[in-house]
KEGUBA-11239 format. One record per residue: x, y, z of N, C-alpha, C, O, CB in turn. Coordinates in steps of 0.05 Angstrom, whole numbers, plus 5000, padded with zeros to 4 digits. Glycine has a CB too. Layout:
N
XYZXYZXYZXYZXYZ
...
This chain:
250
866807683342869307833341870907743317873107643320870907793367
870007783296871207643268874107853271876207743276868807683231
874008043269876308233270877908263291879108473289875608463267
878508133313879508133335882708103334883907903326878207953350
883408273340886908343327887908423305890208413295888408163325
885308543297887208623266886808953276885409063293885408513225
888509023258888909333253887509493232889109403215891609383246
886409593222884909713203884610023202883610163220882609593205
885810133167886010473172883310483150882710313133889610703159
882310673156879610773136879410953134879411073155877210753140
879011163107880011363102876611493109875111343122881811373071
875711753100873911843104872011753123869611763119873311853087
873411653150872111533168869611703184867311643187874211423186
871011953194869012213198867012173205866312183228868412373181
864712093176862412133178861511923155863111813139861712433177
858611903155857611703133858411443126858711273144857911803112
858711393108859011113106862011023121862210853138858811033072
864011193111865711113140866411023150868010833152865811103154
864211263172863811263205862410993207863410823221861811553220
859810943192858910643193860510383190859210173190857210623176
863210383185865310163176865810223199864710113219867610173152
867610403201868310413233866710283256867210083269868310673240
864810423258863210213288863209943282864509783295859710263296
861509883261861809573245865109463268865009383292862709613195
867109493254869809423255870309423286870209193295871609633239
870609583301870009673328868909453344870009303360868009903328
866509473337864409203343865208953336863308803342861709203330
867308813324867908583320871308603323872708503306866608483293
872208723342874708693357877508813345879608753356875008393360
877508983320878709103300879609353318877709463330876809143273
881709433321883609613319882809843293882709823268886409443313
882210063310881110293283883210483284884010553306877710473287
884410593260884610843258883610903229883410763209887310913266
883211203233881311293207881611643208881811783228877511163211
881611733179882211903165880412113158878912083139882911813147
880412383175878312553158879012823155880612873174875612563170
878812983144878413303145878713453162880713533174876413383140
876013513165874413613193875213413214875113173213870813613191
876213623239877413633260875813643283876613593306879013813259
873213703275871113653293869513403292869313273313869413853290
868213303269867313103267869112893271868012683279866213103247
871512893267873312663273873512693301871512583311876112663258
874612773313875012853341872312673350872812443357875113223350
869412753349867412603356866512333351865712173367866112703351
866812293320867312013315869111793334868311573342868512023290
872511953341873711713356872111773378872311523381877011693362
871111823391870911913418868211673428867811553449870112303420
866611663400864211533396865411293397863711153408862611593372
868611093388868810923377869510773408868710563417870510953350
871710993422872610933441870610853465870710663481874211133444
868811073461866210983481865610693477866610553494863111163473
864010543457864510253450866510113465866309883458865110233423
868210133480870410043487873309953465875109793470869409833502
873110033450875409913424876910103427876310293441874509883389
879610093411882110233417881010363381880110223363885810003426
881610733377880610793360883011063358884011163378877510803363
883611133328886311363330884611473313883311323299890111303320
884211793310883111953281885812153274886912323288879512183288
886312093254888912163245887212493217885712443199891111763227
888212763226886912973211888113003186890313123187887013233225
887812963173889113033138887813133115885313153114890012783125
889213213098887513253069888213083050890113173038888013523054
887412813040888412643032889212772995890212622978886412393039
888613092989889613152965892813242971894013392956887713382950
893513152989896813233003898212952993899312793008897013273045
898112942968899512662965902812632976903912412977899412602932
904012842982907112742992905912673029907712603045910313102986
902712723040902812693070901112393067899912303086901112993092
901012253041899512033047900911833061900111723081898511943025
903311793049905511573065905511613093906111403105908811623056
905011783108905711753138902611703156902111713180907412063150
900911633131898211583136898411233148897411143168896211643105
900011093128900410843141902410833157902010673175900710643124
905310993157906710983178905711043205906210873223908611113174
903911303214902311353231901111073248901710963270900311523215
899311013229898110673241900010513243900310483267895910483223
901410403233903210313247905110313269905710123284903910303238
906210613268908210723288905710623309906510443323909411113284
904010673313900710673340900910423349901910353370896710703327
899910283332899210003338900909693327900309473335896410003328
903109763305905309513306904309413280906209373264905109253334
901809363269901709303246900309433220900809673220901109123250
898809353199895609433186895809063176897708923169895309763151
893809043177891208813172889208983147889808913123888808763208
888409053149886909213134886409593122886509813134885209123147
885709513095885809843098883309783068883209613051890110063092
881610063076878910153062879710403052880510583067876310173082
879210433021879610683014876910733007875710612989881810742993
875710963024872511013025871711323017869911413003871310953058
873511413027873511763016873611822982874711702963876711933029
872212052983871012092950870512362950868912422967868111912940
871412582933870212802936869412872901870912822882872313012954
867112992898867013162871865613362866865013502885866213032852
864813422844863313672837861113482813861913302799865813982821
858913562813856613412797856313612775855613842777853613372815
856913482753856513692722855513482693855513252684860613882712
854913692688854513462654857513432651859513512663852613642617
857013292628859513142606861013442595863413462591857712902571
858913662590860113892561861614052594864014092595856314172530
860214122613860714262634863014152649863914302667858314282648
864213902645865213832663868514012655868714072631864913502665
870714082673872414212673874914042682874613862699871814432686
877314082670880413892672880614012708881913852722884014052643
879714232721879214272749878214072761879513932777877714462755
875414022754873313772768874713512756874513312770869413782756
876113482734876713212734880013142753881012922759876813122698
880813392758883113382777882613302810883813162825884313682775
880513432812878913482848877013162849876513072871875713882849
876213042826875712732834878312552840878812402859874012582809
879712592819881612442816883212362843883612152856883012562796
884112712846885912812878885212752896886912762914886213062887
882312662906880412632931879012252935877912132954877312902925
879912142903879011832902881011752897882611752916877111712883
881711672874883211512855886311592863887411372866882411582821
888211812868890111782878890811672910892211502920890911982871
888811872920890111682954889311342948891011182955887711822993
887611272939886210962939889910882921891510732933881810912912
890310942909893110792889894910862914895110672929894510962851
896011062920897911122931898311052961900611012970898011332926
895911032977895010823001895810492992896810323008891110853005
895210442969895010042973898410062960899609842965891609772943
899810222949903110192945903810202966905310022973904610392929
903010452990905410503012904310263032905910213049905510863029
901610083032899909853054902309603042902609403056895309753044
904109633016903909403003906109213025905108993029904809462969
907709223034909209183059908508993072908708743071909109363076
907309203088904909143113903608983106903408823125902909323121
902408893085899808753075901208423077900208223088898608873038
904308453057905008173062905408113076905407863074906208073056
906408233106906008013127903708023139904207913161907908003146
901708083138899108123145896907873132894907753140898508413135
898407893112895407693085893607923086891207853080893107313100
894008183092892108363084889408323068889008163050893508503073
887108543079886008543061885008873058884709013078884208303062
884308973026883809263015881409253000880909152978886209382997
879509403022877409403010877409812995877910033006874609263038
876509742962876009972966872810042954870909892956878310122954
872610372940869010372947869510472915871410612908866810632978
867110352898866010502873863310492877861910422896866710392845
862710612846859510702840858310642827859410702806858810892835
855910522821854110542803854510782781853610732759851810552816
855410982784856511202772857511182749857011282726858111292785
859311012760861610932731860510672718861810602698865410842741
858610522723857710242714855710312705854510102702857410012731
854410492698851910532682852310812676850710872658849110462697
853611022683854311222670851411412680849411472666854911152637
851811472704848511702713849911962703852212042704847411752759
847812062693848112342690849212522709848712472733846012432685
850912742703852412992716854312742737854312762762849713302737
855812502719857512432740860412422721862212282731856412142757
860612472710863212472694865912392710866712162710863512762683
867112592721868912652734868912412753870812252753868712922743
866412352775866912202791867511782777868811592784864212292812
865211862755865411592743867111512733867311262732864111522729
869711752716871711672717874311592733876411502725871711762708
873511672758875611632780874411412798875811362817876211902796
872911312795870911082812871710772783872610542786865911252814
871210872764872910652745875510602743876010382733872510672721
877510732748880010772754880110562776880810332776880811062762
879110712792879510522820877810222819877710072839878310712849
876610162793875709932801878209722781878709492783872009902795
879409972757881409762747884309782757886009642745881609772716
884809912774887209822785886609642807887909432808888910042794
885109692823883409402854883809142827885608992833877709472871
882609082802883508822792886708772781887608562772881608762771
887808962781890508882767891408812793891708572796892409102747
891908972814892608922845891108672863891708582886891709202858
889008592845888108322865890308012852891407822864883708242858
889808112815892107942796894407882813895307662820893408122768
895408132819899108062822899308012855901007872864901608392811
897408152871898508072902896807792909896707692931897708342929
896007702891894207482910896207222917895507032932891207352889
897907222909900206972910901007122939902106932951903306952879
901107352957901207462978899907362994900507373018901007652977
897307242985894507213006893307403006891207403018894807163035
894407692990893007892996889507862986888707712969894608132984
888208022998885808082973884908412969885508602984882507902984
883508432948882708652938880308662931879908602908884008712920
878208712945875608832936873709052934874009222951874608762942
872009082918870509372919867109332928865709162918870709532886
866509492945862809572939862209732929863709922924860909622958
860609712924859309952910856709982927854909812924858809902875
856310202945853210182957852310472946853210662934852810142997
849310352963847910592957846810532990846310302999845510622926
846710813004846510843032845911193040846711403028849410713047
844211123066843211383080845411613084845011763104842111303108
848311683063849411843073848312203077846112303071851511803059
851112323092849612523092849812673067848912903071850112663113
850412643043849512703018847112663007845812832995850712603005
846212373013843512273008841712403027839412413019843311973009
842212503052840212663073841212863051841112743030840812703113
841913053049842113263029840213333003839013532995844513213019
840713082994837813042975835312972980833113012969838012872958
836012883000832812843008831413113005829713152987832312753041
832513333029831713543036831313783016829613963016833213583055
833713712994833413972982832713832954832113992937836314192984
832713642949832113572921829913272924830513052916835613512903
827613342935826013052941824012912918822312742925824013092968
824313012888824212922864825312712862824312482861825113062849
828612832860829812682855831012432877832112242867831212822843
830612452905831612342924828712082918829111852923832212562954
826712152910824912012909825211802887824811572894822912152908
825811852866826111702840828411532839828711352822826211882817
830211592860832811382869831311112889831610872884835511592893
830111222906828111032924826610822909826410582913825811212937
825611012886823910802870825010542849823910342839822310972853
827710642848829110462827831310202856832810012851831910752798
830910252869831210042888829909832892827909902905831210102907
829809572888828009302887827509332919825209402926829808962875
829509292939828509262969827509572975827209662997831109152992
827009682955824710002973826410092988824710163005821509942996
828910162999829910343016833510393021834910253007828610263042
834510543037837210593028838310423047837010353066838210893028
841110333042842410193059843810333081844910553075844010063045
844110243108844210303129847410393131848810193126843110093143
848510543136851610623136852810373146854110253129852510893157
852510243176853410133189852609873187854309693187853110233208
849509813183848509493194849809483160852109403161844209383205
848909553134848709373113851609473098853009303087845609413096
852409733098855109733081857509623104858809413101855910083068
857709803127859209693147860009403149862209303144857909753169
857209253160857108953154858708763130860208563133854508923150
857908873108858708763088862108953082863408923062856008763064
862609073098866209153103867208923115869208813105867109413126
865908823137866808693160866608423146868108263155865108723189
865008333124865507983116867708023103869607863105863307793094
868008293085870408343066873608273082875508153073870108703057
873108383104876208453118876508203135878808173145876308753140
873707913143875007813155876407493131876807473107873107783183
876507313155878207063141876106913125876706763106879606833164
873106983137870706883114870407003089868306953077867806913125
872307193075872907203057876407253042877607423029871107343055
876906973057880006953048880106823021882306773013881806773069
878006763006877906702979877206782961876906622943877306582974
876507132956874407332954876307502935878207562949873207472986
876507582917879007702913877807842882876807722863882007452914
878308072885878708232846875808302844875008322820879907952811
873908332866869808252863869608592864871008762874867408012902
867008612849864808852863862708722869861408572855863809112845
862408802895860408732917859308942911860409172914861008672947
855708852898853809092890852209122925850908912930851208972856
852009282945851409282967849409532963850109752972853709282986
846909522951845909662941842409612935841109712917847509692922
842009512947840109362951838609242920836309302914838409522972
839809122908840009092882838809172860837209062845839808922879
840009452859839809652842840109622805838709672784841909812854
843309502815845009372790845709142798847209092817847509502779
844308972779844608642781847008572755846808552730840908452772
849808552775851608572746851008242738850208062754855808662751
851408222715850607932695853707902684854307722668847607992663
């Protein structure tokens, strides 16, 4: 029960990688609430979390509503009294080359990553100091090696990995911490490719040293849960490559 009393909001909790933080969290005594879209899949997700026996809130939003992000942490709070933790995990884009890419698609990464992730750890910032908080958020291999038709997202996935270090700089005299993963895992994007694109879903497989994708829950989840507890109260400004070592940063 590493998480046992803390509070924790997670944005794109829904489904996929997530929904796999979530149970993770759940399962080690953490207070969930979490953030999605779809009103159906969320609805089922808590319902799933609650079954587990844990206390679990799914709060419905569009996190490109930046004047409704603030009541995203008031929400958890007003619920449950504090935040302990908060994961900015939600990501949305459009896949294009570099010449194709459009000031649209670089707006719709930006609006769906990189602003709620900034505008979430300003309105947590509070909360966090009396908490000793900790903010985990998520990048990509995307932006650290630059994959093709990712433009848009690699620029909003690097964003978010240089404000998580300026923000680990200045709050760490807080106790706060700030870290990122970067995985690669069975989402349902990656079921997506499997099915409709198994070329290429194959040639991702193959550039993996451990041969296979990481588990939503046991391997990214898990490695949420060392992030958020006190076994990494010294951990601070990192990308955690959770990826089955894909990219060996040097």
């Amino acid at each position: 029960m590493k998480l046992k009393g803390k509070v924790a909001l997670v944005t794109g909790g829904s489904s996929g990688i997530g929904r796999g933080i979530c149970h993770a969290f759940i399962k080690e005594g953490a207070t969930v609430v979490f953030v999605g879209l779809n009103e159906q899949k969320g609805r089922r997700t808590e319902q799933e979390l609650l079954d587990l026996g844990g206390q679990a809130l799914y709060i419905q939003a569009d996190l490109q509503d930046r004047k409704g992000l603030p009541s995203l942490i008031d929400k958890t709070v007003a619920a449950f009294g504090r935040l302990d933790v908060l994961v900015n995990n939600a990501h949305a884009t459009n896949n294009k080359t570099f010449e194709e890419t459009t000031e649209e698609d670089m707006d719709y990464s930006m609006n769906t990553g990189f602003w709620p992730t900034f505008i979430l750890m300003q309105e947590a910032l509070p909360h966090m100091k009396e908490t000793r908080g900790k903010i985990i958020n998520f990048v990509s291999g995307a932006g650290m090696i630059g994959l093709s038709k990712q433009s848009s997202y690699a620029a909003a996935k690097e964003a978010i990995r240089g404000i998580s270090r300026v923000a680990a700089n200045e709050w760490g005299r807080y106790g706060i911490t700030v870290n990122l993963i970067s995985p690669i895992a069975k989402s349902p994007g990656v079921e997506r490719m499997e099915e409709h694109q198994p070329n290429a879903y194959n040639k991702m497989i193959s550039l993996i040293p451990m041969g296979r994708l990481g588990d939503c829950e046991l391997d990214i989840g898990r490695s949420a849960v060392f992030l958020a507890s006190e076994d990494a109260d010294y951990i601070t400004g990192q990308t955690i490559m959770v990826d089955g070592g894909t990219i060996m940063v040097r």
